[in-house]
N, C-alpha and C positions, 0 to 999 in steps of 0.2 A: 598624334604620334610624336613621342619624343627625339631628340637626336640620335641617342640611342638604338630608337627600334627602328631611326630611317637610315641608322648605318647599315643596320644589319639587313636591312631589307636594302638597298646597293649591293652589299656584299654577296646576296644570296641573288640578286638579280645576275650580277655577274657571272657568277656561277652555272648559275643555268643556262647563261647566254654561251658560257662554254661548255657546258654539256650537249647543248645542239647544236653546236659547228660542230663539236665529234661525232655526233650523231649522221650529220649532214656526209663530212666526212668517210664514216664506215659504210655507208648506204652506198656512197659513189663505190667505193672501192669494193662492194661488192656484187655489186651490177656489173662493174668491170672483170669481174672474175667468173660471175655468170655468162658474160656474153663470149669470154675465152672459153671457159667446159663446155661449152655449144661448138663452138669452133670446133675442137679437139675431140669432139663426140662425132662430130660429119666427117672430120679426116679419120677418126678410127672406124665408125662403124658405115657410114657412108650414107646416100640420102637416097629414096624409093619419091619420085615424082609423081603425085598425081592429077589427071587432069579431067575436069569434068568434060561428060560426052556435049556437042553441042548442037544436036536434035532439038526439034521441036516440043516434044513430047515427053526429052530423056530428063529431066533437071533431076539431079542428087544423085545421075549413076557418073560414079567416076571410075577411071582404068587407070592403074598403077602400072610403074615401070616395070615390079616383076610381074606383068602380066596376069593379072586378076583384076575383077569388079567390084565395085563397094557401094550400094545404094545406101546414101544418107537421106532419110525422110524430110529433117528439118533442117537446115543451114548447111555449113561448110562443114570442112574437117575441122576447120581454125577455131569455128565458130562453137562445136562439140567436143571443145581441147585436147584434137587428137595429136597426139606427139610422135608416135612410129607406127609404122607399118602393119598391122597385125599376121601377113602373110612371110613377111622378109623380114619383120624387124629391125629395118635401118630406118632413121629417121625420115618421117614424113614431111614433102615439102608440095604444097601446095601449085600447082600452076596455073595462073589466071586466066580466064577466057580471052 
């Protein structure tokens, strides 16, 4: 490699070494922005609790705060990316045994 091609390959190293600090950059600031419209989603639309029964025999029926049942077969809500309520529609927030 000559002087030449080991400038330009500096120059392009640099380059890209600032392309992913902004990179870096815009990911933070948008994970930041993500976890505000979550915020601002539970203060507008409000959150539906739910909590698994804790029977013997009950695992995967859980009762939600507006009063209804949701038998999940396999895993959590968390676990089957459930995001809101399908009875109330307000955001689902899990309660742990």
């Amino acid at each position: 490699m000559n002087e030449h091609e080991k400038e330009d390959f500096r120059k392009l190293s640099k380059q890209l070494h600032k392309i992913a600090d902004e990179r870096d950059k815009l990911q933070a600031k948008n994970k930041a922005l993500e976890e505000k419209l979550e915020e601002e989603q539970k203060e507008m639309i409000g959150e539906c609790v739910w909590v698994e029964d804790a029977g013997v025999d009950t695992d995967g029926i859980y009762y939600t705060e507006c009063h209804n049942s949701f038998y999940i077969i396999d895993g959590t809500p968390q676990d089957n990316n459930f995001k809101y309520c399908p009875y109330c529609g307000k955001i689902l927030k899990e309660k742990q045994k």
